[in-house]
Backbone as CSV, one residue per row, in Angstrom:
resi,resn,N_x,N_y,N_z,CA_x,CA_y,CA_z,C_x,C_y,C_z
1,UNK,102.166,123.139,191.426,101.051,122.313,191.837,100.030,122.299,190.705
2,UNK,99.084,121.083,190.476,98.761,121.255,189.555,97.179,121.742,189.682
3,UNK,96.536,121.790,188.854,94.957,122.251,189.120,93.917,121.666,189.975
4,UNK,94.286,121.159,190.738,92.659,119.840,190.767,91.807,120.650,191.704
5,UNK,90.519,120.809,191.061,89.492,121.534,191.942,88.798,120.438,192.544
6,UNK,87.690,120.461,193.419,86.867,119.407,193.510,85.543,119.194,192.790
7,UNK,85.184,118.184,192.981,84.371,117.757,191.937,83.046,118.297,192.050
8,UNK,81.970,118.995,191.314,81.126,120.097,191.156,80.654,119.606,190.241
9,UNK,78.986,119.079,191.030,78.011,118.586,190.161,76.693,119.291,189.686
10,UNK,76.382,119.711,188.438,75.384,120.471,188.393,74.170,119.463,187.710
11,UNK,72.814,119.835,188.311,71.946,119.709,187.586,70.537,120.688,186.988
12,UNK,70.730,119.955,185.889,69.913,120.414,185.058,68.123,119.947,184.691
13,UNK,67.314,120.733,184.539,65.941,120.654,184.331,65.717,120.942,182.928
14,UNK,64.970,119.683,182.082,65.075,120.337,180.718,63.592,119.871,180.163
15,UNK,63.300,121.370,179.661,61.797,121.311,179.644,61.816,121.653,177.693
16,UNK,61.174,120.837,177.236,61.090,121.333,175.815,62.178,121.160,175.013
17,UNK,63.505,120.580,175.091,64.758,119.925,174.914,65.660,121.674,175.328
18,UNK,65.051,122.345,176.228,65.779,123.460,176.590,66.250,123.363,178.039
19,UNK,67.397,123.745,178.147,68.044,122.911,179.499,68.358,124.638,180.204
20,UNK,67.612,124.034,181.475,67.921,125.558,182.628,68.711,124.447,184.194
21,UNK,69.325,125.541,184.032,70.256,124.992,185.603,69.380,125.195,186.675
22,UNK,69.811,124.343,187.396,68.455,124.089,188.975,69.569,124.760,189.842
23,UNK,69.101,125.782,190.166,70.013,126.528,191.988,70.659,125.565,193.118
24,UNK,71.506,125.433,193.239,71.776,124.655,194.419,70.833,125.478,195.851
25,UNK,71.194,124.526,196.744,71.113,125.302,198.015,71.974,124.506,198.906
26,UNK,71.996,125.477,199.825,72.696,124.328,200.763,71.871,123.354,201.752
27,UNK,72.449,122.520,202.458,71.109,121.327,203.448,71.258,121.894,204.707
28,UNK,70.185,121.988,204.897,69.407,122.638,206.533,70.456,122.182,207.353
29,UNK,70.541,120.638,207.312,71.152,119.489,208.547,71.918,118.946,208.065
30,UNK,73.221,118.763,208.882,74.394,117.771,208.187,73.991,116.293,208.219
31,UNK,72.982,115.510,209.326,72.259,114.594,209.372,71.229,114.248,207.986
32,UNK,70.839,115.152,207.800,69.828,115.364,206.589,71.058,114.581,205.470
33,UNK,71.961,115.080,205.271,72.566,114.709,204.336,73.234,113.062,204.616
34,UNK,73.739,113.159,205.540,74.233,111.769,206.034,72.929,110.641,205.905
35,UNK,72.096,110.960,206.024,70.870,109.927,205.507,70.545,109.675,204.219
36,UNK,70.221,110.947,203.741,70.332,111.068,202.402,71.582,110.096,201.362
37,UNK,72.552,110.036,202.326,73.826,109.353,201.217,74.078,107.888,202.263
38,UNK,73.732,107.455,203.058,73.217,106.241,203.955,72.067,105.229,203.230
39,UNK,71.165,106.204,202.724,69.723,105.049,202.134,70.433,104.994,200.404
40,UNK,71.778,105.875,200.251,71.800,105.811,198.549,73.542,105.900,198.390
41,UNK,74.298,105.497,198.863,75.714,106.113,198.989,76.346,106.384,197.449
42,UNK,75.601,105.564,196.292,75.829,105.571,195.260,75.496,106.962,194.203
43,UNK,74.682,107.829,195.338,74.751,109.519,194.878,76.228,110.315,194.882
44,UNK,76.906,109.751,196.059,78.287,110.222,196.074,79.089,109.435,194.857
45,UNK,79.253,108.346,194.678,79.999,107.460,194.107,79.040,106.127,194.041
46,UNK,78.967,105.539,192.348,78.436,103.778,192.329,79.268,103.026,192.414
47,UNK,80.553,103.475,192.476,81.468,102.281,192.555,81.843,102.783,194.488
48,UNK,81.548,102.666,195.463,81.393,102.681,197.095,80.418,101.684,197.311
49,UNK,80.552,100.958,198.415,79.638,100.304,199.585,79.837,100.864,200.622
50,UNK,78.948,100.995,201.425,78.929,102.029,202.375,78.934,100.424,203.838
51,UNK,80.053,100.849,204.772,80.094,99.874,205.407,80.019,100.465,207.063
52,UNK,79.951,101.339,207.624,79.851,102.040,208.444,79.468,103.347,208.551
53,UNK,78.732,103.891,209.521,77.950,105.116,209.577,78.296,105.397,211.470
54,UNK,78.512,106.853,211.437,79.060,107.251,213.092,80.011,106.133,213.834
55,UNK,81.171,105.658,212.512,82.021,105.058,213.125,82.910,105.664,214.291
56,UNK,82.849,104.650,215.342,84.211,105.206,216.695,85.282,104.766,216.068
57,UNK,86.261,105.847,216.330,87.485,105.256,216.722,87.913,105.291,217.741
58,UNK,89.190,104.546,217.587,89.604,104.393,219.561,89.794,105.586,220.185
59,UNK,90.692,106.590,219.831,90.545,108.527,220.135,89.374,108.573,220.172
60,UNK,88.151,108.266,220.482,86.692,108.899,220.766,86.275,109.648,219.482
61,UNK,87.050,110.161,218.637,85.853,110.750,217.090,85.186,109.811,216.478
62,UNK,84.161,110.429,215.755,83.428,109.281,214.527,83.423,110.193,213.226
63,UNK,83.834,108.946,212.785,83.795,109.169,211.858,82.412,109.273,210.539
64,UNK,81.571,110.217,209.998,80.790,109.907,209.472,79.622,108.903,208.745
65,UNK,80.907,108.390,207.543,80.571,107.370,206.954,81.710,106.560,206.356
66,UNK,81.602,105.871,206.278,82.609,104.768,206.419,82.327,103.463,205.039
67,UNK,83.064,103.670,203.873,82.281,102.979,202.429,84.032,102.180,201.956
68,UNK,83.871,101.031,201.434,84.933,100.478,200.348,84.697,100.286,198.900
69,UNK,85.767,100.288,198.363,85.391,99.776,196.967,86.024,98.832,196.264
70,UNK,85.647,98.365,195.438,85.885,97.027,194.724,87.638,96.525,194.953
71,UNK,88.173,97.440,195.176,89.727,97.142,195.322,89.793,97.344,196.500
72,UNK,89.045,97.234,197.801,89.426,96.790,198.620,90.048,98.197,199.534
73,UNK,89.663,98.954,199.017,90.359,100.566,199.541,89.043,100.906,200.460
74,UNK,89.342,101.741,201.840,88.154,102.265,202.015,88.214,103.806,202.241
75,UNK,87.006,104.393,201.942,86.933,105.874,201.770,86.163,106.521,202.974
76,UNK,86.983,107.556,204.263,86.338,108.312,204.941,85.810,109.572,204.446
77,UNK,85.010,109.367,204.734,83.665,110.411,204.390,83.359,111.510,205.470
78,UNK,83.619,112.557,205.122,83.209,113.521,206.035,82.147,114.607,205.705
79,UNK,81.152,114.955,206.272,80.106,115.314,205.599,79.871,117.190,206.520
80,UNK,80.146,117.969,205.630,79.312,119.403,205.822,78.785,119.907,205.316
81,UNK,77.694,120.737,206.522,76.458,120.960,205.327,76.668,122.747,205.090
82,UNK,78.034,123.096,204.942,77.901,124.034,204.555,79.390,124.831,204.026
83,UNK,79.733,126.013,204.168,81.320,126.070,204.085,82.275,125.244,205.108
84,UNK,83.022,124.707,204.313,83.988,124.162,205.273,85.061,124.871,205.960
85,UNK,85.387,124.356,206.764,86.712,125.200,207.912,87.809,124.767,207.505
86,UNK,88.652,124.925,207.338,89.945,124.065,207.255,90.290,123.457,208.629
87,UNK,89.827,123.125,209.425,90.188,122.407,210.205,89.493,120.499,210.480
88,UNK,88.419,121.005,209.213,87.885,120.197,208.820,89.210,118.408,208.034
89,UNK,90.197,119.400,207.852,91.404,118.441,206.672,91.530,117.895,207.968
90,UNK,92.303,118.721,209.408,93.455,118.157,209.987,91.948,116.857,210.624
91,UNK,91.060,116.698,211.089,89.769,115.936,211.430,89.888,114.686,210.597
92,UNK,89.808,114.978,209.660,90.080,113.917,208.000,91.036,113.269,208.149
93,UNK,92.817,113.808,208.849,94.133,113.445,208.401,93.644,112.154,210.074
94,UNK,92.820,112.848,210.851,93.423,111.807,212.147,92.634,110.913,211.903
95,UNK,90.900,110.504,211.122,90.483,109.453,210.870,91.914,108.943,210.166
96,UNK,92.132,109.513,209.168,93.055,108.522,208.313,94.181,107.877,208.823
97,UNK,94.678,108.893,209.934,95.874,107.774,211.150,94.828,106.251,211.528
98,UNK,93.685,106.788,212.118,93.424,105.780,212.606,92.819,104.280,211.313
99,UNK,92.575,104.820,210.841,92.026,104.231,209.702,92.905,102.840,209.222
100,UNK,93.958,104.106,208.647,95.018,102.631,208.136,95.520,101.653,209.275
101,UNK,95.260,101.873,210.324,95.915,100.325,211.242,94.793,99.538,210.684
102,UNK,93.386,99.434,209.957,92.378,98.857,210.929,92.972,97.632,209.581
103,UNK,92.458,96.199,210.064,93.001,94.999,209.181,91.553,94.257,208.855
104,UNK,91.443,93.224,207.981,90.271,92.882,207.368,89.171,92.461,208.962
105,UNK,89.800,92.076,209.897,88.731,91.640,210.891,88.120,92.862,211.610
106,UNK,88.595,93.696,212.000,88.266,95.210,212.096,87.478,95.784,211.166
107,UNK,88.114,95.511,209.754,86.910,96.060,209.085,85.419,95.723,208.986
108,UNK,85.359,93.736,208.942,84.117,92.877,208.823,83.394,93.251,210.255
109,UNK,84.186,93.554,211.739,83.359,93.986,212.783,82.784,95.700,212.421
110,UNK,83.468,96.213,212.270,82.613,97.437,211.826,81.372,97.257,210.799
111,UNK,81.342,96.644,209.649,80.545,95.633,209.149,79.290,95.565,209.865
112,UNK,80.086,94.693,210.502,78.710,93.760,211.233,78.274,94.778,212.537
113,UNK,78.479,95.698,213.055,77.698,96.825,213.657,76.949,97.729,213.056
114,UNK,77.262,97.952,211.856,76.798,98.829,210.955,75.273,97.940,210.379
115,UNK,75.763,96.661,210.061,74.372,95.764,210.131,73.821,95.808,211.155
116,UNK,73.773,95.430,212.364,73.000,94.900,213.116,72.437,96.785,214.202
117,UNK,73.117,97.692,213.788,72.498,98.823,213.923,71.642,99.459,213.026
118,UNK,71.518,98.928,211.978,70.930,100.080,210.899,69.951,98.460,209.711
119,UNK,70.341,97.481,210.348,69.326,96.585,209.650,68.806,95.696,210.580
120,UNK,68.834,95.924,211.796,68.039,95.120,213.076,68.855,93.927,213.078
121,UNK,69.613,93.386,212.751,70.638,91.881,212.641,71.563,92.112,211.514
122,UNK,72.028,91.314,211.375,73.348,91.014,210.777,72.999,90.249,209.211
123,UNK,72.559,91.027,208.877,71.631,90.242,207.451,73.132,89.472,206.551
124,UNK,73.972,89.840,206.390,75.299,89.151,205.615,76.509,89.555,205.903
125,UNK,77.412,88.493,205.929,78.813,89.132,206.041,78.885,90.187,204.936
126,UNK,80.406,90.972,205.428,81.198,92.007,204.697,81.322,91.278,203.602
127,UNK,81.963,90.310,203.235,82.509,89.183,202.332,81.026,89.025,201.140
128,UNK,80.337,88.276,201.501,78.489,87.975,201.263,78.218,89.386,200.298
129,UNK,78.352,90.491,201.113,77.611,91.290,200.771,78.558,92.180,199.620
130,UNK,80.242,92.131,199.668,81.024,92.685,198.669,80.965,92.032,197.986
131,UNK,80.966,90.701,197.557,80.497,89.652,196.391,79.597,90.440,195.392
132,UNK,78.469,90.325,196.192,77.055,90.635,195.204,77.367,92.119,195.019
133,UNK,77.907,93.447,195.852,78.017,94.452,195.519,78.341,94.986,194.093
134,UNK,79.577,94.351,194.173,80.646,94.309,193.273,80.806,93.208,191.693
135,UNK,79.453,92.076,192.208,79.612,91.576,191.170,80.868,90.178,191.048
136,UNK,81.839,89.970,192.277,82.938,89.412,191.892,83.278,88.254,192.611
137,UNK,83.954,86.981,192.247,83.882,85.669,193.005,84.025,86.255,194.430
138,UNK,85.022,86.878,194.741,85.242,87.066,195.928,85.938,88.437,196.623
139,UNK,86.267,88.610,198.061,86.653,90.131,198.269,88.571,89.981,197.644
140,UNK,88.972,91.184,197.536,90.633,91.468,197.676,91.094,90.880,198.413
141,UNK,92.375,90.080,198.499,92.819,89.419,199.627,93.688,91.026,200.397
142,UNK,94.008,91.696,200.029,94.796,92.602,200.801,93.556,94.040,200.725
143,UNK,92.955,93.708,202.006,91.993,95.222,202.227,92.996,96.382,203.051
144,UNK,92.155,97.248,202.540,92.743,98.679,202.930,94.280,98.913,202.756
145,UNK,94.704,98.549,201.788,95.886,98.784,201.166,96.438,100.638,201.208
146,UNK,95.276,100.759,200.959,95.064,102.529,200.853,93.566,102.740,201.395
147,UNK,93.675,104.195,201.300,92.636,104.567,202.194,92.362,105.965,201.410
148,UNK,91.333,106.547,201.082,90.686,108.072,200.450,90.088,108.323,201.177
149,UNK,90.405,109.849,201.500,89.127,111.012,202.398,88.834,111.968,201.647
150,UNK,87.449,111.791,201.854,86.526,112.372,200.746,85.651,113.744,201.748
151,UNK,85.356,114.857,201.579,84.798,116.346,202.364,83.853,116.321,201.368
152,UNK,82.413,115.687,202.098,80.994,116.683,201.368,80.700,117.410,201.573
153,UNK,80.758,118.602,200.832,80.004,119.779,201.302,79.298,120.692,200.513
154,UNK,78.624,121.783,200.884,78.241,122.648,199.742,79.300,123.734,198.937
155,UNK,80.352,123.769,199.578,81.461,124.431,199.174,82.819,124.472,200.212
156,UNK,83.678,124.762,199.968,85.015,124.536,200.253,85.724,126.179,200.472
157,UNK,86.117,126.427,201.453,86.886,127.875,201.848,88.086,127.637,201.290
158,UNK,88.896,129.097,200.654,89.674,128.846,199.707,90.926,128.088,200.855
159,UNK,91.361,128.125,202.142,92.238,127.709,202.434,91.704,125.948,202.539
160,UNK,90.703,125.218,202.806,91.018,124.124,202.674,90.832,123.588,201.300
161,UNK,90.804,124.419,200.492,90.521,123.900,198.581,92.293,123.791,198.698
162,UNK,92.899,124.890,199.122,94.644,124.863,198.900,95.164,123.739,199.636
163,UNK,94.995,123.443,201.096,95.348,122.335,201.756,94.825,121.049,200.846
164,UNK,93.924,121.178,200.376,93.541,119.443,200.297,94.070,119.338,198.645
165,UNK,94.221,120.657,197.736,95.263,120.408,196.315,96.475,119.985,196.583
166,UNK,96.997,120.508,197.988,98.787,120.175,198.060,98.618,118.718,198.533
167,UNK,97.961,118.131,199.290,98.105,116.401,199.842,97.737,116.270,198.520
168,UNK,96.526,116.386,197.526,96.342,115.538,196.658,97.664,115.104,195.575
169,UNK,98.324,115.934,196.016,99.865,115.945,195.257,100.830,115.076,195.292
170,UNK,101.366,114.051,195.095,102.848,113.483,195.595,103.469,114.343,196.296
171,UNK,103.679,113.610,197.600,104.710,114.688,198.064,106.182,113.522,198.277
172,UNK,107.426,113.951,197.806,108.187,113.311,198.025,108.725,113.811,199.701
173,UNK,108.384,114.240,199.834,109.493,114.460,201.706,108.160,114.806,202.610
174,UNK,107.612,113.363,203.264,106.546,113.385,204.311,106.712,114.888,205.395
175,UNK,105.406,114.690,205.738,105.724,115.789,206.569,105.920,115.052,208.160
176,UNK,106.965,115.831,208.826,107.507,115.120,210.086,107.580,116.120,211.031
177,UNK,107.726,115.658,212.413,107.865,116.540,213.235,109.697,117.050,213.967
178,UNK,109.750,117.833,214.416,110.760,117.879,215.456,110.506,118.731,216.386
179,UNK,111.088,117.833,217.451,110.576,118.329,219.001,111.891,119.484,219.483
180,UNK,111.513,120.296,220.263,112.552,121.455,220.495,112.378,121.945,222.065
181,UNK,113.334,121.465,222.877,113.197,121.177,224.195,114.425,122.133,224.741
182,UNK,113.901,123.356,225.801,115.242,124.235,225.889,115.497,123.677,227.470
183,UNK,116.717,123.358,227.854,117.581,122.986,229.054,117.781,124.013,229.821
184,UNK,117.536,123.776,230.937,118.073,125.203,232.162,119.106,124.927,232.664
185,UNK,120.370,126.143,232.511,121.523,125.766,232.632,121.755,126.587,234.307
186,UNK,122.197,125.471,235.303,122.819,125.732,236.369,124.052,126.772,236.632
């Protein structure tokens, strides 16, 4: 397997062209943060539009935050404000079941709730508003081709740093189930 850690951003304060590292901390509120990357999603990533926030799915979870990008991919976002659990992945894997059914009209209605909840109306289509995002005549004709789940947090427990290196991996032989049913013999 190969190395991939996650991505670990530091900043720096530089006073006098002498550069001192600023302490992290962790965030009080996982809300705190979900706002925080809601009024700016482009702190996580500038290439995201953020197109849903406490998305439902049909299983009753929500999903955090809910962003696409220029190719038409969209990225679930799961946000903790502190060590993560590993149970946090298998949470991640069932948005992502549900995720990939959803098709471009599913996506533009999530869209347009996400507007008309968080901007009082429906200020522009999905379409309207990935244009100008992105800069480009028009959206991908094939959305959500793929799909990325992304874990914010202040740090990662070593078992879901190992779970989420092995998916980030090719895996050639999906993982599948088999059912094992014992018969009562007369």
């Amino acid at each position: 397997m190969a190395d991939r850690m996650p991505l670990e951003l530091k900043i720096w304060n530089i006073n006098d062209d002498t550069p001192k590292e600023v302490d992290p901390i962790s965030m009080d509120y996982e809300s705190r943060l979900e706002t925080i990357l809601f009024k700016d999603i482009s702190i996580a990533s500038p290439n995201w539009m953020l197109i849903g926030r406490q998305v439902q799915t049909s299983f009753g979870g929500y999903i955090d935050l809910l962003a696409i990008d220029r190719d038409g991919k969209l990225i679930v976002i799961e946000l903790k404000k502190n060590l993560t659990p590993r149970e946090v992945v298998a949470q991640l894997l069932d948005y992502a079941s549900w995720v990939q059914e959803l098709r471009a009209d599913d996506i533009s209605g999530i869209f347009d709730k996400f507007q008309d909840r968080y901007n009082g109306h429906r200020a522009e289509s999905l379409d309207a508003a990935f244009c100008a995002k992105f800069n480009v005549p028009q959206m991908p004709q094939d959305l959500n081709d793929e799909h990325e789940l992304v874990i914010v947090a202040a740090e990662l427990d070593n078992s879901t740093e190992r779970i989420v290196g092995y998916l980030a991996e090719p895996v050639s032989d999906p993982v599948n189930a088999v059912f094992f049913v014992g018969v009562q013999r007369r």
